[in-house]
C-alpha positions as CSV (number, residue, x, y, z in Angstrom):
1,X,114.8,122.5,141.8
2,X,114.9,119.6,139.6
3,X,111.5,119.8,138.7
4,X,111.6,123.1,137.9
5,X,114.7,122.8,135.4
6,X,113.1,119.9,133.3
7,X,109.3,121.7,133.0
8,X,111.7,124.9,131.5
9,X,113.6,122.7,129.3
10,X,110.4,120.8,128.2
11,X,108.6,124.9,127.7
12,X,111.9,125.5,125.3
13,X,112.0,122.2,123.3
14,X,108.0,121.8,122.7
15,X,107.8,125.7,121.8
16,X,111.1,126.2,119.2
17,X,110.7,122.4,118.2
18,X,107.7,120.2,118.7
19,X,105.1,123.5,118.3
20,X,106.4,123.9,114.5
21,X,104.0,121.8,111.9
22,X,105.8,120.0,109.2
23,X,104.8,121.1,106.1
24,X,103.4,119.0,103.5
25,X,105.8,118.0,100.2
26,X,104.7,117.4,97.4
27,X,107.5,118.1,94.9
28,X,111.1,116.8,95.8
29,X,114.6,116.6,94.5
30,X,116.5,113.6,94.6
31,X,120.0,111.9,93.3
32,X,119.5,108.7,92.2
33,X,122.6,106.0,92.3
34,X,121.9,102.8,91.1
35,X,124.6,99.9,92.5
36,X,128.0,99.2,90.3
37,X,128.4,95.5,88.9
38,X,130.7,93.4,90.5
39,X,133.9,93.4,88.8
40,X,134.6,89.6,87.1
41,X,137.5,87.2,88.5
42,X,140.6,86.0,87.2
43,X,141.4,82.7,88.9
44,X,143.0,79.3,87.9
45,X,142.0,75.8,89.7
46,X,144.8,74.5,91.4
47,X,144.3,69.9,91.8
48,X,147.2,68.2,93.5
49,X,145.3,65.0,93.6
50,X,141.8,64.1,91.9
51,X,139.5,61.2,91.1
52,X,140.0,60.5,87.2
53,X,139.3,56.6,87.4
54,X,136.2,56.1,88.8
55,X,138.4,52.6,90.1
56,X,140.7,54.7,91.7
57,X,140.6,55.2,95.5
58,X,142.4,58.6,97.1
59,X,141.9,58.3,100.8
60,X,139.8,56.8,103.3
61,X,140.0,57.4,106.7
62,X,138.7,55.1,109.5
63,X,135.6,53.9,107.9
64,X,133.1,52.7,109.9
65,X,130.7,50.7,107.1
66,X,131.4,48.9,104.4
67,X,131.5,51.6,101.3
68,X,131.6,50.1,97.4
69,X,133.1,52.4,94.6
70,X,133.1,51.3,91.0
71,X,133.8,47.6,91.9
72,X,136.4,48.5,94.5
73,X,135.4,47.9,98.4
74,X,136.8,49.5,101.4
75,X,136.3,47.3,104.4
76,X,136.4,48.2,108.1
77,X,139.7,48.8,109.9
78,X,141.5,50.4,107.1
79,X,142.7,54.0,108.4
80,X,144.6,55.2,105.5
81,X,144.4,53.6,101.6
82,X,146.6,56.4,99.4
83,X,146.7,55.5,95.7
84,X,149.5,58.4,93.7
85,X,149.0,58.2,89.8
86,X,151.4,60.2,87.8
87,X,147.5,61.6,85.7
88,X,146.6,63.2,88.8
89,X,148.4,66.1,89.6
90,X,146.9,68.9,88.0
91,X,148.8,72.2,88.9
92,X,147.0,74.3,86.4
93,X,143.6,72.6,85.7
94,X,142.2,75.2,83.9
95,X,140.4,79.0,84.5
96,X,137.8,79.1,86.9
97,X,136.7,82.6,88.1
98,X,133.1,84.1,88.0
99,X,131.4,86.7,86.7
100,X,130.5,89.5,88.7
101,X,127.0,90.5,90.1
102,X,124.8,92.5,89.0
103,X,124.3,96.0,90.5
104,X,120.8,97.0,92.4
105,X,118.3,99.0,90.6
106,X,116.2,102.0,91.9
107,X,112.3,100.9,91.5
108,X,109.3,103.7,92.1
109,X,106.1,101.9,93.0
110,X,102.9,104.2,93.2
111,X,101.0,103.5,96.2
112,X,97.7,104.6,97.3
113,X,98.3,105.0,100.4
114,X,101.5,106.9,100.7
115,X,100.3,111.0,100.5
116,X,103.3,113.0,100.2
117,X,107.0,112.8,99.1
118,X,108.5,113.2,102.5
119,X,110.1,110.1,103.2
120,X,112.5,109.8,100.1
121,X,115.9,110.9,101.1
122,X,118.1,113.3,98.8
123,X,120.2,110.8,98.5
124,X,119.3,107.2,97.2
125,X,121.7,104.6,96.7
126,X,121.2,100.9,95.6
127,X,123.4,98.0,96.8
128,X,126.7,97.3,94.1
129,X,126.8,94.2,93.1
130,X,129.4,91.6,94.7
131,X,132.6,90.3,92.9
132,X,133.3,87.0,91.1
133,X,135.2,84.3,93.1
134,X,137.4,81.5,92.0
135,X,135.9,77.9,91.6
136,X,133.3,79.4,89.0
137,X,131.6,81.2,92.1
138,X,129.6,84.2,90.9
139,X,129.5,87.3,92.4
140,X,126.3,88.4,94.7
141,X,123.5,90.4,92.7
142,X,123.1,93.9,94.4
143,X,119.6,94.3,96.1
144,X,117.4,96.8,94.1
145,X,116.5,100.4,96.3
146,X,112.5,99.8,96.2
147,X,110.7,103.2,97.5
148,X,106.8,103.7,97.2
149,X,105.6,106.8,96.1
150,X,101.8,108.9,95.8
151,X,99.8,107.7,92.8
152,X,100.0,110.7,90.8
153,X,103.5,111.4,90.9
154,X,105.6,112.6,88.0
155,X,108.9,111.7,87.3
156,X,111.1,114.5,85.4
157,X,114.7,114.4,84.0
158,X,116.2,117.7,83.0
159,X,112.6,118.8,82.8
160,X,111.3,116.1,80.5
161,X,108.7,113.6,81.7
162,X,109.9,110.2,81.9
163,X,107.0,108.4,84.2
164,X,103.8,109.2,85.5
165,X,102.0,107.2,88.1
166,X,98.3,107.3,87.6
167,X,97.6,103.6,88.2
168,X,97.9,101.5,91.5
169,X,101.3,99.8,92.2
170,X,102.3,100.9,89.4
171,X,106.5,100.3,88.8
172,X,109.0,102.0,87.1
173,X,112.6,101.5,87.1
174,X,114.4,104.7,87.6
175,X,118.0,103.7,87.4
176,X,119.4,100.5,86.1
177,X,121.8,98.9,88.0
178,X,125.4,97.9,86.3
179,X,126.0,94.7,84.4
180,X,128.6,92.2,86.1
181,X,131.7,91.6,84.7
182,X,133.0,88.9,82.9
183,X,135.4,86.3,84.8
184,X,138.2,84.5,82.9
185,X,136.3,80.9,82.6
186,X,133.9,83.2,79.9
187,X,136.7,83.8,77.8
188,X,138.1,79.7,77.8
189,X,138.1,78.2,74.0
190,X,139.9,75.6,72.4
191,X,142.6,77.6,71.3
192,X,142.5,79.6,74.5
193,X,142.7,77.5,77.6
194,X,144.2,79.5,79.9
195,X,143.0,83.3,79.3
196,X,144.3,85.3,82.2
197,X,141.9,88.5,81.1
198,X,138.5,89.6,83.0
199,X,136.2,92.6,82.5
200,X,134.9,95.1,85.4
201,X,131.2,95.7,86.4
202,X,130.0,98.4,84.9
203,X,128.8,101.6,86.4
204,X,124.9,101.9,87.9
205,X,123.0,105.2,86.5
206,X,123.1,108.0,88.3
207,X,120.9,111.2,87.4
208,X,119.0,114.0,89.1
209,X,115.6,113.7,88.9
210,X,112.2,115.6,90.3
211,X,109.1,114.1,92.0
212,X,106.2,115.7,91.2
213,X,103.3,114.7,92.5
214,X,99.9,116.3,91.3
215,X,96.6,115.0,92.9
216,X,94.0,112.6,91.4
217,X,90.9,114.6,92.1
218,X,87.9,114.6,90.4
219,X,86.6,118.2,91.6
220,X,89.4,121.6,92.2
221,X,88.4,124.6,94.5
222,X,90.2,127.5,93.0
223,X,90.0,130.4,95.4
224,X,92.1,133.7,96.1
225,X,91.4,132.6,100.0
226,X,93.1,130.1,102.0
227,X,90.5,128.8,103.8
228,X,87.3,127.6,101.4
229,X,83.9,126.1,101.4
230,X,85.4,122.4,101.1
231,X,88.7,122.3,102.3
232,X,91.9,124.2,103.3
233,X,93.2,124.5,99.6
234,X,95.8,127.4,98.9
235,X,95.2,130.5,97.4
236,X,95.7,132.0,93.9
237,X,97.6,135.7,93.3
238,X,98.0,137.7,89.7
239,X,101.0,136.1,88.5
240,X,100.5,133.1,89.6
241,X,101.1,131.4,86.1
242,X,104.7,132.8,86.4
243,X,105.3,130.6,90.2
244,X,104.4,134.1,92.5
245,X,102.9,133.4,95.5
246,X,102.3,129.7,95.4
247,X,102.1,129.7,92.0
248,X,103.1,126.3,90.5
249,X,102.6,124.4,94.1
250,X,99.1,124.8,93.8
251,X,98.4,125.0,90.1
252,X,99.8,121.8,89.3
253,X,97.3,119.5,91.5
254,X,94.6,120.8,89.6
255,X,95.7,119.9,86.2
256,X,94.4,116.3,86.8
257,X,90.4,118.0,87.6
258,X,87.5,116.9,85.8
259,X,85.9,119.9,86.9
260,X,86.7,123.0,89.0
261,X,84.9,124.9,91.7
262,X,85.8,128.4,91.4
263,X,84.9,129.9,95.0
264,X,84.6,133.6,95.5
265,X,83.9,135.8,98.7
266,X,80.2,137.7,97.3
267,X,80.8,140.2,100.2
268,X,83.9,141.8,98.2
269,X,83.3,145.0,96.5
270,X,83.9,143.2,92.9
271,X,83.5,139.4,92.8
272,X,83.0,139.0,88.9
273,X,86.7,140.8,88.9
274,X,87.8,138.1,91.4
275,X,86.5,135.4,89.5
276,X,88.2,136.8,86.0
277,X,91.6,137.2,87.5
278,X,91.0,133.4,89.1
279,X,90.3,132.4,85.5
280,X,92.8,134.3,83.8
281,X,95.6,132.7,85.9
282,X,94.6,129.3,84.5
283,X,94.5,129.6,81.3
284,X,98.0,131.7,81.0
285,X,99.5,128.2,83.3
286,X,97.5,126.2,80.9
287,X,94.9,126.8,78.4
288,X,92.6,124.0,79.1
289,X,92.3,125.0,82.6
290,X,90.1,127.4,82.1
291,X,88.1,125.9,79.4
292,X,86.9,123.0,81.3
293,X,83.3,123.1,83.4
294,X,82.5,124.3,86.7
295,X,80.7,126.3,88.7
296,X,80.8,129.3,90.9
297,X,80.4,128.6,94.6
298,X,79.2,132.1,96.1
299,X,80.5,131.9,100.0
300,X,79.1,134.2,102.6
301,X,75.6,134.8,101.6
302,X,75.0,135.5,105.5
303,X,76.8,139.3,104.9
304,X,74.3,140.0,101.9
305,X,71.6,142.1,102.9
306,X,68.7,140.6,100.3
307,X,68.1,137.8,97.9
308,X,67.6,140.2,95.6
309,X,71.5,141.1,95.7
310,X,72.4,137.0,95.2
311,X,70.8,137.0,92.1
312,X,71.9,140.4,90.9
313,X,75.5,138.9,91.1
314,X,74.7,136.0,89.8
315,X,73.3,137.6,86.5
316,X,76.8,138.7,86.2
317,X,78.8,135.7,86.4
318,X,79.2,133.5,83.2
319,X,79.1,129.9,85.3
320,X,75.9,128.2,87.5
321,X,76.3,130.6,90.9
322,X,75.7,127.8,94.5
323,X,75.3,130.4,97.4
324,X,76.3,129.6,100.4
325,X,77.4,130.3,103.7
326,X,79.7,128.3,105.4
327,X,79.5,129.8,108.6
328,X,75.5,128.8,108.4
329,X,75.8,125.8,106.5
330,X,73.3,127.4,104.6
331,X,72.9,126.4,101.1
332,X,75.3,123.3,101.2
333,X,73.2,119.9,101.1
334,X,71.8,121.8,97.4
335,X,75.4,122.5,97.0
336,X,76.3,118.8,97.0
337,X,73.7,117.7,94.9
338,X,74.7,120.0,92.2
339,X,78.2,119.7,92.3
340,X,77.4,116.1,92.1
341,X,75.1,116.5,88.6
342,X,78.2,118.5,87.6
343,X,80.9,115.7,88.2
344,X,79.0,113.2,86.4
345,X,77.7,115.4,83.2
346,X,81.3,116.4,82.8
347,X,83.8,114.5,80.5
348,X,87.1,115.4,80.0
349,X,89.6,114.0,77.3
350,X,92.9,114.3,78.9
C-alpha cells in the first residue's frame, strides 16, 4: 500500500513539476538597492582618573615583577598604590564619536562562464553601512552586493545604455552605496570644543534597471524554422521588427554577428520570398543587419528532385547558395569550409 502511494505521488510531482524545462533568460528586470551610510555619532569622553604625569602612578595591583615608570618603581608586595590629583578628573574630556560607515555598492562583473541571467534575484540589496560609536570608533563599512553576469550583457536605465560587457571580468558599479555620516569629533575646533551636532549616512541608489544580454558570436543563423542546420536557434515571423513572435528575444543576439547565415527550407514553394521577408525583418530592427555579408545555407537538398533544380534556385538568390541536407549530412564538410572563408574575409566596423 505504501509503495503504491509514494510511486503515485512521485508520477504527479516528476510530471506537473520536474517534466517542465526551464526556459533560458536572457533579458531580466531587477531593483537595485545599494546599502545606506551609517549615520555619525554624537558622544563625549567621560575620564574620572587619567595619567597626565608620566611620574604619576594610578593603581597597581599585586604586582608580581619589578615594573619601572618614568623614574618611579613599584616593588613586589604592594597590592594597592592610589595617587588622586585634583588635574585628573576629567568629566567632559572632549567629543569623541565616529563617523559612520560607508554603505555597500552593487558591482556587475562579466564572466565568461556564467550563460544566462537566471540567477540574479528581482530584488538586490547591498549591506548598510554600520554606525559611529563613541571613543572615535568608526562605524563598519557595508559589504558591496558582487553578482557575475554573461559577457555581453547590457545594462539599461529608463531605456538608456549605461554599461556594456564585451570584455572578460569586466566591472561596473551599478549603484553606489551611501557616504557615512559625520560624528561630532569632525566638527571639534578651537573655538568649538564641545559640538554636540552629527550628520546621517546618506541614502544608497536605488533604480530599476534591465539586463540584456546579447551573444558574442561571430556567425548568426537566421531562419523562419526552429530547428536549423547548426543549432536550435529561434525563428523569425513578419513583424518581427515590431517584438511579434519572438521578435526582439531573438533579434537582439544577432546584432553583435560578423556575419549571418540566412537558412531557408529549398523544398518550399517560394524560398527567394522566404529569404526577402528574413531580410526585410532585419533591416526595419536595424539597418545594418541586413547590409552585412553572408550566405544562403539551402537545407533539404534530399527532397529536390535534380541538381538541375539547386542551381536553378540558386540563380535566384542574391547571396553564395551552400546546399545541404541535414538529414544526409550531405553537403556540410564544404559547408564548413566556406562559412569559414566567409568569417575570415568579413570585417565589420561596429
Amino acid at each position: 500500500m505504501y509503495r503504491k502511494w509514494f510511486g503515485s505521488l512521485c508520477r504527479h510531482y516528476s510530471s506537473k513539476t520536474f517534466s517542465k524545462e526551464r526556459q533560458f533568460i536572457d533579458w531580466k528586470k531587477v531593483i537595485l538597492k545599494a546599502g545606506d551610510g551609517g549615520n555619525g555619532c554624537v558622544h563625549f569622553r567621560r575620564k574620572k582618573y587619567s595619567i597626565v604625569n608620566p611620574f604619576l602612578i594610578c593603581i597597581y595591583f599585586q604586582g608580581k615583577k619589578k615594573q619601572v615608570i618614568g623614574q618611579k618603581s613599584i616593588t613586589n608586595g604592594i597590592k594597592s598604590c592610589f595617587i588622586m590629583h585634583s588635574g585628573l578628573f576629567q568629566p567632559k574630556a572632549g567629543p569623541d564619536g565616529g563617523n559612520g560607515g560607508n554603505g555597500g555598492s552593487i558591482v556587475l562583473i562579466s564572466d565568461y562562464s556564467v550563460k544566462e541571467l537566471a540567477h540574479l534575484p528581482k530584488h538586490i540589496k547591498a549591506e548598510n553601512g554600520g554606525a559611529g560609536k563613541g571613543e572615535d570608533c568608526k562605524g563598519k563599512n557595508g559589504m558591496d552586493c558582487i553578482l557575475e553576469v554573461p559577457l555581453g550583457t547590457v545594462v539599461k536605465e529608463s531605456g538608456r545604455v549605461i554599461a556594456d560587457m564585451m570584455a572578460e571580468r569586466q566591472t561596473f558599479v551599478a549603484a553606489y552605496g551611501g557616504l557615512g555620516g559625520l560624528g561630532n569629533a569632525y566638527f571639534k575646533t578651537a573655538l568649538d570644543r564641545a559640538p554636540d551636532r552629527s550628520t546621517e549616512g546618506t541614502p544608497g541608489e536605488e533604480k530599476v534597471v534591465e539586463l540584456e544580454l546579447k551573444t558574442i558570436a561571430d556567425i548568426g543563423l537566421v531562419s523562419t524554422k526552429i530547428n536549423s542546420v547548426v543549432a536550435d536557434i529561434p525563428g523569425l515571423i513578419s513583424g518581427a521588427h515590431l517584438n511579434k513572435g519572438l521578435g526582439h528575444a531573438f533579434l537582439r543576439h544577432i546584432e553583435r554577428c560578423r556575419c549571418l547565415l540566412y537558412v531557408l527550407d529549398i523544398s518550399d514553394k517560394d524560398p527567394l520570398t522566404t529569404f526577402a521577408c528574413l531580410r526585410e525583418e532585419l533591416r526595419l530592427y536595424e539597418d545594418r543587419l541586413s547590409q552585412r555579408p553572408g550566405a544562403i545555407v539551402a537545407n533539404k537538398i534530399d527532397t529536390v528532385e535534380s541538381e538541375n533544380e539547386i542551381q536553378r534556385i540558386a540563380e535566384t538568390l542574391p547571396l553564395p547558395v551552400l546546399p545541404v541536407s541535414a538529414k544526409n549530412g550531405t553537403g556540410i564538410p564544404e559547408m564548413k569550409a566556406k562559412v569559414r572563408k566567409l568569417f575570415d574575409d568579413s570585417i565589420v566596423i561596429f
